[in-house]
MARFIPA-282591 format. One record per atom (N, C-alpha, C): atom name; residue number from 1; y negated, z, x negated. Coordinates in pm, 1 decimal, decimal comma. Last residue first. Layout:
   atome   num         yy         zz         xx
      CA   NUM          Y          Z          X
...
//
This chain:
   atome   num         yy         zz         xx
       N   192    -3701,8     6205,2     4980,9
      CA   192    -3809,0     6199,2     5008,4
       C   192    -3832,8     6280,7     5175,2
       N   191    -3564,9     6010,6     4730,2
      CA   191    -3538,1     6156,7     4787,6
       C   191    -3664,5     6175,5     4866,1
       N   190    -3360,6     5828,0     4557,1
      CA   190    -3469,6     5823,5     4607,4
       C   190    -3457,8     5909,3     4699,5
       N   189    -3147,9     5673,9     4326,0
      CA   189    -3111,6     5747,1     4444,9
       C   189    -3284,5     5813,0     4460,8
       N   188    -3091,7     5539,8     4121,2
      CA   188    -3144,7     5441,7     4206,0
       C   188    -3152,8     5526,1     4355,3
       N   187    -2870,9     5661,1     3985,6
      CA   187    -3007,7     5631,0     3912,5
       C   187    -3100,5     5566,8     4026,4
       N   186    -2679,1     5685,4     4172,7
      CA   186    -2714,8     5814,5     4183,1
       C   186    -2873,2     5777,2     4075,8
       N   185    -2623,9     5413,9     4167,3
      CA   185    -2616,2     5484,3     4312,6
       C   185    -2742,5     5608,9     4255,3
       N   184    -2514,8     5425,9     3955,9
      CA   184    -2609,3     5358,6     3948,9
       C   184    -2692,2     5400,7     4063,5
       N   183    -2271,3     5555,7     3955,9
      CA   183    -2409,5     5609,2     3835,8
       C   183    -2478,7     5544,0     3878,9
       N   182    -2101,8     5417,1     4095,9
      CA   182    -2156,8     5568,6     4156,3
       C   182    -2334,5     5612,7     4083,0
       N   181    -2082,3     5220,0     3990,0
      CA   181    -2148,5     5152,0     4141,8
       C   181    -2218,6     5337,2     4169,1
       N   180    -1935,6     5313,7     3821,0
      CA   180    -2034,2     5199,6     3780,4
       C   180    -2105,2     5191,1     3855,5
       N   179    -1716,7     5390,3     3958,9
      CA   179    -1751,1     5490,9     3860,0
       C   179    -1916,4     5390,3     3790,3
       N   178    -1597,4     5200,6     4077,3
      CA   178    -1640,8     5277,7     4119,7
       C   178    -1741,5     5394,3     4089,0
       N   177    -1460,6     5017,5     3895,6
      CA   177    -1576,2     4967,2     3931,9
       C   177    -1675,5     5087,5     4059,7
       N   176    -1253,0     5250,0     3678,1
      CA   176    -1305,0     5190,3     3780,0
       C   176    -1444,0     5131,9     3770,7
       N   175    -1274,4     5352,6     3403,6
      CA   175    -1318,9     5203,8     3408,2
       C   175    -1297,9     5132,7     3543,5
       N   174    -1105,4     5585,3     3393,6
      CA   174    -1242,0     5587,4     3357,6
       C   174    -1305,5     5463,9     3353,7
       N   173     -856,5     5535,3     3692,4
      CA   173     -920,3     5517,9     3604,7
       C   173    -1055,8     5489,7     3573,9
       N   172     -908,8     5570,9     3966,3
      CA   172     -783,0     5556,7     3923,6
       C   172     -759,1     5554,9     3782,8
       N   171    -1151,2     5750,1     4167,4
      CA   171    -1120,1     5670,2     4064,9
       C   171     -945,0     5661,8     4065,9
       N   170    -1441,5     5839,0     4373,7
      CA   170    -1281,2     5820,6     4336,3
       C   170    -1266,5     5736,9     4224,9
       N   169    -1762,0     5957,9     4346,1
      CA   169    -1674,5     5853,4     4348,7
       C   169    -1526,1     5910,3     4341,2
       N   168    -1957,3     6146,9     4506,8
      CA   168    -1829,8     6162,1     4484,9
       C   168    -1808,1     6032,8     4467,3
       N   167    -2181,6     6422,7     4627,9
      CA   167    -2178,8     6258,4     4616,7
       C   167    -2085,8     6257,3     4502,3
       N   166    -2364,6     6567,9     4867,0
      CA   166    -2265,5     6584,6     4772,2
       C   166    -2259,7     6430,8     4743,8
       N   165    -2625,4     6751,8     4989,7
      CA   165    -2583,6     6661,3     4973,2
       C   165    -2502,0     6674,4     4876,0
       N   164    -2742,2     7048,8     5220,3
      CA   164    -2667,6     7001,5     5062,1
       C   164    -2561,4     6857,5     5059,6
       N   163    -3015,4     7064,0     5405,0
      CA   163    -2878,5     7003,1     5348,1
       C   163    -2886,6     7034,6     5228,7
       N   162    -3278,1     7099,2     5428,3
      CA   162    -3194,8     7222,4     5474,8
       C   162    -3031,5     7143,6     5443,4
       N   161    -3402,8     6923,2     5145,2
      CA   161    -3407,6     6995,9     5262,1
       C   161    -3364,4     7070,8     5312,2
       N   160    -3145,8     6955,0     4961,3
      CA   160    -3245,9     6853,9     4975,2
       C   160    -3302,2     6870,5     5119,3
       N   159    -2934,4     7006,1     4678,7
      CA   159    -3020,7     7080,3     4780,3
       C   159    -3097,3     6987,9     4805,0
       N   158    -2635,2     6846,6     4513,9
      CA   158    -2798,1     6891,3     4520,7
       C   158    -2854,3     6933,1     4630,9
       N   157    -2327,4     6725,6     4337,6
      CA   157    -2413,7     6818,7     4435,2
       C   157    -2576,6     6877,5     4422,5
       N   156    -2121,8     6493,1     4215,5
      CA   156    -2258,3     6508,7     4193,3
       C   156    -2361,6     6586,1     4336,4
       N   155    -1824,0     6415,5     4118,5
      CA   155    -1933,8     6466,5     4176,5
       C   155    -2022,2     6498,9     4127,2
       N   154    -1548,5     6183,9     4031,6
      CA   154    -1680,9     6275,3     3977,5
       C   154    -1793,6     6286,3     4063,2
       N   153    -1187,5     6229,6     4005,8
      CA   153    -1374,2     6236,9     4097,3
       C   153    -1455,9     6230,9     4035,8
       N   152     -887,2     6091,6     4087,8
      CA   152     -978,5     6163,0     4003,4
       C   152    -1063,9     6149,1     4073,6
       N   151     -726,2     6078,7     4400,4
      CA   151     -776,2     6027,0     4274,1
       C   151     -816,9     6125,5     4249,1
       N   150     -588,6     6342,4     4557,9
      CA   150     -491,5     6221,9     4553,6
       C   150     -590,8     6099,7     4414,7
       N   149     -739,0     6521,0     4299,2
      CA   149     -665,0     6574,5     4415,1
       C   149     -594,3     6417,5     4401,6
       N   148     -998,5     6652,3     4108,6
      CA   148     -840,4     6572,5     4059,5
       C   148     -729,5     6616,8     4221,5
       N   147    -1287,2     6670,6     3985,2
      CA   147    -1223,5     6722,8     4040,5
       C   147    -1141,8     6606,9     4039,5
       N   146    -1620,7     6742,4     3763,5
      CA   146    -1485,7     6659,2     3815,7
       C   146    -1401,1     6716,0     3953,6
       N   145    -1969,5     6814,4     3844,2
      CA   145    -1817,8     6840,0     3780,8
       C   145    -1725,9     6710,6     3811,9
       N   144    -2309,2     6876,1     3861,0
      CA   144    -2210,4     6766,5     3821,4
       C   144    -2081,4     6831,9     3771,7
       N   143    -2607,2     6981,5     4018,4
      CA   143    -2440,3     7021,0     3939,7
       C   143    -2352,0     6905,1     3973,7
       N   142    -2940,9     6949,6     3989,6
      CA   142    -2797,2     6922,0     4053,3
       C   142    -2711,7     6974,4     3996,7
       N   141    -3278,7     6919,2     4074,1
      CA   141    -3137,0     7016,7     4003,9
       C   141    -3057,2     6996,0     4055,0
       N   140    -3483,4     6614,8     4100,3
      CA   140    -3381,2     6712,2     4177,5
       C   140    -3302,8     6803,8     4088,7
       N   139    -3530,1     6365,6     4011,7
      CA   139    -3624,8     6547,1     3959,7
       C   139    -3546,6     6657,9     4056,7
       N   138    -3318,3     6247,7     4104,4
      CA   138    -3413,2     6202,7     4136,2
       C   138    -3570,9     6337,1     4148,7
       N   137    -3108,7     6437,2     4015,7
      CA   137    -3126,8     6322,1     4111,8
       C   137    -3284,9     6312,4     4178,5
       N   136    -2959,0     6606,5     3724,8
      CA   136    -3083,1     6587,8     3787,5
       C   136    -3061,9     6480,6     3843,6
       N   135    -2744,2     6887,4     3583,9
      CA   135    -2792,8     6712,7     3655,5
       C   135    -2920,9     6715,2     3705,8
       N   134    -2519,1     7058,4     3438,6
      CA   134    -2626,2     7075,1     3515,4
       C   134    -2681,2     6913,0     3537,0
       N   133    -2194,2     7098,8     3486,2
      CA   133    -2296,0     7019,2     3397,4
       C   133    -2417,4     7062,3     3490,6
       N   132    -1883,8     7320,0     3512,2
      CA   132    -1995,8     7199,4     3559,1
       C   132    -2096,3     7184,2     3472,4
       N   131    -1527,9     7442,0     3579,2
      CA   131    -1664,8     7366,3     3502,6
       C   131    -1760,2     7334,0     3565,4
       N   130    -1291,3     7443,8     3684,9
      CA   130    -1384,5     7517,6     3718,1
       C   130    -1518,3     7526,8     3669,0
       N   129    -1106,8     7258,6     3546,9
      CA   129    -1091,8     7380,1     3495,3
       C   129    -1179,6     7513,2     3572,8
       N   128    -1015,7     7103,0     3775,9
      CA   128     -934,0     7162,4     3736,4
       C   128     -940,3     7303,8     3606,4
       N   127    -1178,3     7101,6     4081,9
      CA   127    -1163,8     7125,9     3977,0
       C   127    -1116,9     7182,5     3882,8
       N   126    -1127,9     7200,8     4374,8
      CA   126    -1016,6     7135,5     4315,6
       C   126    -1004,3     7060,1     4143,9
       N   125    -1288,5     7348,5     4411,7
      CA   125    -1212,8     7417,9     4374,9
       C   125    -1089,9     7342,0     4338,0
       N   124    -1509,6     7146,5     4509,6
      CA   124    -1500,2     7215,3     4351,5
       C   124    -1395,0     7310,7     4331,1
       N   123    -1503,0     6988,8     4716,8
      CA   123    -1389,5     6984,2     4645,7
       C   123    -1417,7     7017,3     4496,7
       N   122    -1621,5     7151,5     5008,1
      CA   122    -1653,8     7150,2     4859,4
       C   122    -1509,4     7081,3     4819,0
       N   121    -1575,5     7276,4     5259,3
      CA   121    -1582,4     7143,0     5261,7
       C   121    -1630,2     7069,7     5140,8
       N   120    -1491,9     7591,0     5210,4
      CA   120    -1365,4     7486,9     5218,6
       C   120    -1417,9     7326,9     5248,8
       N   119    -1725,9     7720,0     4989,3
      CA   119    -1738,5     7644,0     5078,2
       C   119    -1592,4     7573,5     5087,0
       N   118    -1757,0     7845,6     4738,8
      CA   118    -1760,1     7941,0     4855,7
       C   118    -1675,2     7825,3     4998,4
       N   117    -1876,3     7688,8     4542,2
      CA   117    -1746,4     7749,3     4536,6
       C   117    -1699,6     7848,7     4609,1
       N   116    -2053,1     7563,5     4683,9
      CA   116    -1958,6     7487,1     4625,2
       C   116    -1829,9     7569,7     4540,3
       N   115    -2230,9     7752,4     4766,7
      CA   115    -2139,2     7631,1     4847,4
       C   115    -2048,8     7581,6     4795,1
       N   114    -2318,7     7862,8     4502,5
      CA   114    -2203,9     7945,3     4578,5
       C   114    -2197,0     7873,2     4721,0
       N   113    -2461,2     7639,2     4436,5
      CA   113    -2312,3     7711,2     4359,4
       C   113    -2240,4     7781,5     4459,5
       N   112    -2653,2     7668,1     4621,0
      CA   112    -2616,5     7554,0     4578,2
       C   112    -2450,2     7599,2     4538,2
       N   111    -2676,3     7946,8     4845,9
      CA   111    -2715,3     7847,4     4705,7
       C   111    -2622,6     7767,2     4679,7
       N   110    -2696,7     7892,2     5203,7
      CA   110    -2651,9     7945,7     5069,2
       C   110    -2722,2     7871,9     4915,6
       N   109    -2828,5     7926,7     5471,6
      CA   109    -2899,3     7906,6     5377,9
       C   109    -2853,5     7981,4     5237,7
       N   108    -2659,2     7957,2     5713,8
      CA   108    -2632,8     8070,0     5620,7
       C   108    -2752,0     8048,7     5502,7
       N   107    -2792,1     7712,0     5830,7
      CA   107    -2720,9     7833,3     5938,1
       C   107    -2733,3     7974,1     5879,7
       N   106    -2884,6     7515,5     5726,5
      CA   106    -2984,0     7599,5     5689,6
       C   106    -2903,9     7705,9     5829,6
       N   105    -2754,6     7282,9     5619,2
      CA   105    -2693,9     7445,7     5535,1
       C   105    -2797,2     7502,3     5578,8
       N   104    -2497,0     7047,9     5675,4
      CA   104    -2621,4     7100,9     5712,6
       C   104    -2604,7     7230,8     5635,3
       N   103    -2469,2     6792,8     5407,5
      CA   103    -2386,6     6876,2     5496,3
       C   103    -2556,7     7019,5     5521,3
       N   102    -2359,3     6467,3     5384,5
      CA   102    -2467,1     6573,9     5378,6
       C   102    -2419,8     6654,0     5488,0
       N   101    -2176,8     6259,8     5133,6
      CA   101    -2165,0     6409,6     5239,1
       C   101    -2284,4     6479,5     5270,6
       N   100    -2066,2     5985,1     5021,5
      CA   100    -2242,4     6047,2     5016,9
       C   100    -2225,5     6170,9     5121,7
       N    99    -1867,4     5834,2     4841,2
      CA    99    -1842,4     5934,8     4940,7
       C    99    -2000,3     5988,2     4925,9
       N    98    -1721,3     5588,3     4707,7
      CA    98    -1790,7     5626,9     4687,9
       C    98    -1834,4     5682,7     4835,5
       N    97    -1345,3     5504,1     4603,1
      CA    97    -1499,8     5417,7     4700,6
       C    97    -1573,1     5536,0     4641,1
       N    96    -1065,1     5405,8     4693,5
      CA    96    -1132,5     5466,6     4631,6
       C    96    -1256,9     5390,2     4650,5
       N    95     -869,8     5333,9     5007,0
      CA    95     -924,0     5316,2     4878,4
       C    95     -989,2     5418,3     4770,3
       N    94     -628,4     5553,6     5174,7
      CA    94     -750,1     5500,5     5133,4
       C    94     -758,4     5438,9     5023,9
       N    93     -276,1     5536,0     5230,2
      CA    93     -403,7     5571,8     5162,6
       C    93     -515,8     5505,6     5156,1
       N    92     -128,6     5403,0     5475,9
      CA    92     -141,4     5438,2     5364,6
       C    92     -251,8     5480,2     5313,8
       N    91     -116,8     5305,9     5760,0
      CA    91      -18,3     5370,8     5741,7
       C    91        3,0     5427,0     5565,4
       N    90     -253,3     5000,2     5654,4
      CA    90     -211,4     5115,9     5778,2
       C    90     -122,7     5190,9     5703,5
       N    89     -511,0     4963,6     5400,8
      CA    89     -385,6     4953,7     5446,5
       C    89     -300,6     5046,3     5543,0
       N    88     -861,1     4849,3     5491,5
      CA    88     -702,8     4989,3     5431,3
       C    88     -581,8     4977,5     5465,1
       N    87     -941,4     4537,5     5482,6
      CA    87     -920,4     4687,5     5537,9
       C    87     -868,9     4755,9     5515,3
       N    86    -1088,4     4624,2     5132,9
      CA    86    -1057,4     4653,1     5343,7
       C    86    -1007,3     4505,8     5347,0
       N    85    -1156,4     4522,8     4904,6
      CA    85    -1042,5     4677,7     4946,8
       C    85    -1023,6     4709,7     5096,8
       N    84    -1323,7     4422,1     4887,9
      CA    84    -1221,5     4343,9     4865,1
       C    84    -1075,1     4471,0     4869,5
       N    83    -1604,3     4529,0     4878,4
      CA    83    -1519,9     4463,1     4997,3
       C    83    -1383,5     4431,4     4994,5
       N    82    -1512,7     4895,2     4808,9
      CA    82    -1542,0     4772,8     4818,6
       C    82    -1496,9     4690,3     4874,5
       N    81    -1738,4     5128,5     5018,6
      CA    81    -1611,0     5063,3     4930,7
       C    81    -1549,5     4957,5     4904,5
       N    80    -1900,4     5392,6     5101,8
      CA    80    -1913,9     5291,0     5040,5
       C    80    -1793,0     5251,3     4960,2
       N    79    -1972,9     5617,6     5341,2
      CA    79    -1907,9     5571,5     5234,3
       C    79    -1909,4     5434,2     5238,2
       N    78    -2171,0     5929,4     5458,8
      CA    78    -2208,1     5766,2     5399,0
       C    78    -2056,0     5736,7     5332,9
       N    77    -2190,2     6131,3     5709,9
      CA    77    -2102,4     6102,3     5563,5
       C    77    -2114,0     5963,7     5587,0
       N    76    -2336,6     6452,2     5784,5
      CA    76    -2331,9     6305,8     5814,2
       C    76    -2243,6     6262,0     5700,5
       N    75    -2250,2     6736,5     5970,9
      CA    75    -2236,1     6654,2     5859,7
       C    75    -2215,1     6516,0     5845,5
       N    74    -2371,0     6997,9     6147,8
      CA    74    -2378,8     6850,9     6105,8
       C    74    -2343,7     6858,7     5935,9
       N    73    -2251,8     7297,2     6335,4
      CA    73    -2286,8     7214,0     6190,0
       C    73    -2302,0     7083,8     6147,6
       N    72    -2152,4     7273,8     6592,6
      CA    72    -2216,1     7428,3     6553,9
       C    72    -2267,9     7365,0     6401,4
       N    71    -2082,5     7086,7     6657,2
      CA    71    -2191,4     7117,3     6720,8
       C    71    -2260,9     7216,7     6673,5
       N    70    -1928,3     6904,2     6383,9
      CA    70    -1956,4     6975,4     6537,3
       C    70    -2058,6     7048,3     6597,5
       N    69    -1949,7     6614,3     6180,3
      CA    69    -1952,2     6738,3     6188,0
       C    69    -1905,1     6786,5     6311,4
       N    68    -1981,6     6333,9     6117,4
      CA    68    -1836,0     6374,5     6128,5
       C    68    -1828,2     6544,8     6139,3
       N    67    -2134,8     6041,4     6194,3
      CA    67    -2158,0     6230,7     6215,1
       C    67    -2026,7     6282,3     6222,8
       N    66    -2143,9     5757,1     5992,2
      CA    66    -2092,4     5810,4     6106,6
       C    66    -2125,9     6017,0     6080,6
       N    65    -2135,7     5496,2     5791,6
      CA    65    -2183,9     5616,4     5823,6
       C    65    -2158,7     5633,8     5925,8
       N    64    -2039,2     5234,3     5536,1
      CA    64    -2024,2     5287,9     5688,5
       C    64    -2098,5     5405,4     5708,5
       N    63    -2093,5     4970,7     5364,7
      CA    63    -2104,0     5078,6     5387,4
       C    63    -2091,7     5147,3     5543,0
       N    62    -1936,1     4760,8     5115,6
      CA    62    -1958,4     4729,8     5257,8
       C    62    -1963,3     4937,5     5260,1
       N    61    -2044,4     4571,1     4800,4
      CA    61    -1977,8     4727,1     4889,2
       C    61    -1997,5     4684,7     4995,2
       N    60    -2106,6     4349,2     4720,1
      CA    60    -1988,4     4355,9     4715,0
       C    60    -1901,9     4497,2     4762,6
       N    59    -2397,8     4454,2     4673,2
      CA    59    -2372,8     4387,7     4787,9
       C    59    -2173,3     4353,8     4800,8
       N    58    -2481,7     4754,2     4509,6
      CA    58    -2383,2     4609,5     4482,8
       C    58    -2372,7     4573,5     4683,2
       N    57    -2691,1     4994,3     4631,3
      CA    57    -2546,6     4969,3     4631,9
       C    57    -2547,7     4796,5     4584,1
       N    56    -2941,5     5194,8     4647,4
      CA    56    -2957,8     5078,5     4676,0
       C    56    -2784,7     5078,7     4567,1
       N    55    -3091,3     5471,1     4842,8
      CA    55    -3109,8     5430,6     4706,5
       C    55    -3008,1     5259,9     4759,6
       N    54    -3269,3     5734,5     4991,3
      CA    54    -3289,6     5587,9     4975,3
       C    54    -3227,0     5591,3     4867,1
       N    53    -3309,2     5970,7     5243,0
      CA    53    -3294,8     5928,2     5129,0
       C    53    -3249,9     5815,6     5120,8
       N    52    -3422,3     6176,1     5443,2
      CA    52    -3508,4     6127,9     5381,7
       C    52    -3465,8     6117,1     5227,6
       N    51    -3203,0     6194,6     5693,4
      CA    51    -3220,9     6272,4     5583,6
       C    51    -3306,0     6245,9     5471,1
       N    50    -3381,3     6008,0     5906,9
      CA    50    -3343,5     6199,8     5878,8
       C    50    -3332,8     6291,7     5802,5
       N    49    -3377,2     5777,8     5738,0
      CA    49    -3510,5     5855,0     5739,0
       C    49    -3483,3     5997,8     5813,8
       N    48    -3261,2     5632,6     5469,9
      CA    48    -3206,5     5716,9     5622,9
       C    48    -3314,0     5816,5     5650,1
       N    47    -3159,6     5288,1     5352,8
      CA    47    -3303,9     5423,6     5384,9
       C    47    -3234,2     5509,9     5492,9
       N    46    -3075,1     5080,2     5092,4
      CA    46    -3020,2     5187,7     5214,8
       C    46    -3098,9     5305,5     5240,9
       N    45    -3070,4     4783,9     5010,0
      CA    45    -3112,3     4900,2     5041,7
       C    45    -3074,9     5012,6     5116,4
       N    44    -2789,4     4592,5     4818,9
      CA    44    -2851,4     4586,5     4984,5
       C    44    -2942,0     4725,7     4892,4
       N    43    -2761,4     4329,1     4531,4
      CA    43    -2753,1     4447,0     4586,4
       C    43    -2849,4     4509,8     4710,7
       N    42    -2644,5     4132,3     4258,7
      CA    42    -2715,4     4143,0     4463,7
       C    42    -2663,0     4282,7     4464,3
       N    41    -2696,8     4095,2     3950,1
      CA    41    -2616,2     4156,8     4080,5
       C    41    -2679,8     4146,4     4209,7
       N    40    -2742,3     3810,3     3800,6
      CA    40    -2844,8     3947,9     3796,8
       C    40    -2709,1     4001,2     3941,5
       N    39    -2654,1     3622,0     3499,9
      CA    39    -2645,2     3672,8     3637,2
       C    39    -2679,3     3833,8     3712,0
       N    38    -2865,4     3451,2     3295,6
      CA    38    -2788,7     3591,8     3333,6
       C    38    -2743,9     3625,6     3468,1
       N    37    -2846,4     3087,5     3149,9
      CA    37    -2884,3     3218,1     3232,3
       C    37    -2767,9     3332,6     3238,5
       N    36    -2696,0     2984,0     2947,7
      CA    36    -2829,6     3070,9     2875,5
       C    36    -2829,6     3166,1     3028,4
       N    35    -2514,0     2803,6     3075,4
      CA    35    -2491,5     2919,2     2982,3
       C    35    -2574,1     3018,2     2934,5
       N    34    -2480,5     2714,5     3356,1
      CA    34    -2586,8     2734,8     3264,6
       C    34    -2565,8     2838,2     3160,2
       N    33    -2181,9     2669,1     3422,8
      CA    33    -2298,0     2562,5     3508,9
       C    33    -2414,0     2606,7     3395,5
       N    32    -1913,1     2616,3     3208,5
      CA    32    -2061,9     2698,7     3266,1
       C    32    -2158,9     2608,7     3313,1
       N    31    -1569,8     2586,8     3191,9
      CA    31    -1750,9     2555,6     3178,2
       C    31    -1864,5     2640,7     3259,5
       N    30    -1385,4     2680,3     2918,0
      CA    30    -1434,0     2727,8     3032,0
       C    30    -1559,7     2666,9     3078,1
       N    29    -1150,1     2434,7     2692,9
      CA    29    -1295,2     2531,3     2762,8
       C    29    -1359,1     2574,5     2864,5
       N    28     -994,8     2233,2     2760,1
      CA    28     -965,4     2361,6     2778,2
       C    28    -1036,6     2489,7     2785,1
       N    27    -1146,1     2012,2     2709,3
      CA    27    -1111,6     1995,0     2816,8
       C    27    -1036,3     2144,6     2846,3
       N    26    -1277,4     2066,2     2484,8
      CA    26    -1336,5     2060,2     2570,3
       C    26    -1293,2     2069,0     2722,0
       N    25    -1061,0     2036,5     2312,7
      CA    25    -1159,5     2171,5     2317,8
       C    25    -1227,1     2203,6     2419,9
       N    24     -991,1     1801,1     2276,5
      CA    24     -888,4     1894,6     2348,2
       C    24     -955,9     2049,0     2335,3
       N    23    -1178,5     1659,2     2198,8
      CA    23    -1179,7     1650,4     2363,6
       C    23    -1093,9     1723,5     2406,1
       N    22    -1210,8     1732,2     1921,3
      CA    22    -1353,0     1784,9     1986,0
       C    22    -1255,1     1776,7     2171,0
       N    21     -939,0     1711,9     1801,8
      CA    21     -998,1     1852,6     1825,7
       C    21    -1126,7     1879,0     1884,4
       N    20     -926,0     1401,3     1889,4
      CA    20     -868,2     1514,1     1951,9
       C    20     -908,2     1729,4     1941,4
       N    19    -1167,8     1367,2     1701,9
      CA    19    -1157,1     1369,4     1860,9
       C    19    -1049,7     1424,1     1937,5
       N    18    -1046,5     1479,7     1467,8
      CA    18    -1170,0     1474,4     1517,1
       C    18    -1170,4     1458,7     1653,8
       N    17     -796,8     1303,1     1470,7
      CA    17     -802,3     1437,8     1430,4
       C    17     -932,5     1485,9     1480,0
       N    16     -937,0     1031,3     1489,2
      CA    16     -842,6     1097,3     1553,9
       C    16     -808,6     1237,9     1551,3
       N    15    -1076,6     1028,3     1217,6
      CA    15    -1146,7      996,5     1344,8
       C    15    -1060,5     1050,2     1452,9
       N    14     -802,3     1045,1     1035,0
      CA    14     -990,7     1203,7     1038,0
       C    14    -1040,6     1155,0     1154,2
       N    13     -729,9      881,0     1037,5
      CA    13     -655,3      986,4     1089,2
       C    13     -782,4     1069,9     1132,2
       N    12     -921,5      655,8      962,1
      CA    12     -853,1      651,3     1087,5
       C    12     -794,8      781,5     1148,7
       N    11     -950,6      746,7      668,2
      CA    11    -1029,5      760,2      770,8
       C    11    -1006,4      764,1      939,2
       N    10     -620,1      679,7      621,9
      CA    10     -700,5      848,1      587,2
       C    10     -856,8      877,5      681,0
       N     9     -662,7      390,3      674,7
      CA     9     -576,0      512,7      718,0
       C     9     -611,8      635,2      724,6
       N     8     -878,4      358,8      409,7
      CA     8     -881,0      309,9      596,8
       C     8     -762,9      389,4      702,5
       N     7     -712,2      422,5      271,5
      CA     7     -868,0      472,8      238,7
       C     7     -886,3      472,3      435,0
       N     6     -514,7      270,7      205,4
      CA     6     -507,5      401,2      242,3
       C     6     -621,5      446,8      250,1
       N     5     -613,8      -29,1      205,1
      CA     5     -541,2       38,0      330,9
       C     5     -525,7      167,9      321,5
       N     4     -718,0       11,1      -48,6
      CA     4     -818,3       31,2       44,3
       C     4     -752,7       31,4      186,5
       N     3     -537,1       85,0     -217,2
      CA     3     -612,9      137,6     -212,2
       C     3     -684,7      151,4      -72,2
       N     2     -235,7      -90,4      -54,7
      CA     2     -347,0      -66,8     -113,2
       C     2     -390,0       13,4      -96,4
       N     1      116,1        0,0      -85,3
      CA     1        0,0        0,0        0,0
       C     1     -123,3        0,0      -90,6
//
């Protein structure tokens, strides 16, 4: 073989080699309508002017509320969970979601702590060591613990008028999308 047939071969391969590694890249690559932009989250408002509080959820939650107290005590309860988790499955457990409890307190007008470890509608006794963090919602004093019943938890309790509001994700793990939707909930939580 000549020189210059192998010269021309060797180029031929490199042009082929070349395009197959540019169109078999391409065609297995993920595409992007715009790669530079960011996708920003949708997310609804949520105002309740009784209990004079506001904060704002992922549009991928669907939220319910309802008065689940009695006559002698109100307790309103917000939950939030995601869409793609309803409907619940009959005859089985809930999802995990995000739980907003306001619970009336001006009957006994207790402190904060000693609701929560006085109180059978607290799940601080289901904390496993009996711990807590001190917190703040929105310049609010709060107490932050865990707790561990059918999921893990993390709560977040505060005084807010004649209620004590509680606020609770579930989890299955420290990388639920629950645990993401809760912090943000609680940065975006508005008291008034």
């Amino acid at each position: 073989m000549s020189t210059r047939n192998l010269a021309f071969l060797i180029l031929a391969l490199a042009v082929a080699v070349g395009l197959y590694s540019y169109y078999g890249r391409s065609l297995t690559a993920p595409k992007t309508e715009n790669p530079t932009a960011t996708s920003t989250p949708q997310v609804n408002t949520y105002r309740n002017e009784t209990y004079g509080i506001a904060f704002t959820y992922p549009t991928t939650y669907a939220l319910e509320e309802a008065e689940r107290g009695n006559g002698e005590r109100a307790h309103y309860a917000i939950v939030l969970t995601k869409k793609t988790d309803l409907p619940p499955p009959a005859n089985g457990e809930g999802p995990t979601g995000i739980s907003i409890d306001i619970y009336q307190n001006n009957l006994d007008t207790q402190t904060l702590i000693g609701w929560l470890t006085g109180n059978s509608a607290s799940n601080f006794k289901l904390s496993p060591d009996g711990t807590y963090t001190t917190a703040s919602v929105d310049g609010r004093e709060a107490i932050a613990y865990r707790w561990s019943g059918l999921y893990e938890a993390d709560n977040t309790a505060f005084l807010h008028k004649d209620n004590i509001v509680s606020i609770a994700a579930t989890y299955i793990t420290p990388d639920d999308d629950s645990l993401r939707v809760y912090r943000g909930l609680l940065n975006s939580m508005e008291l008034y």
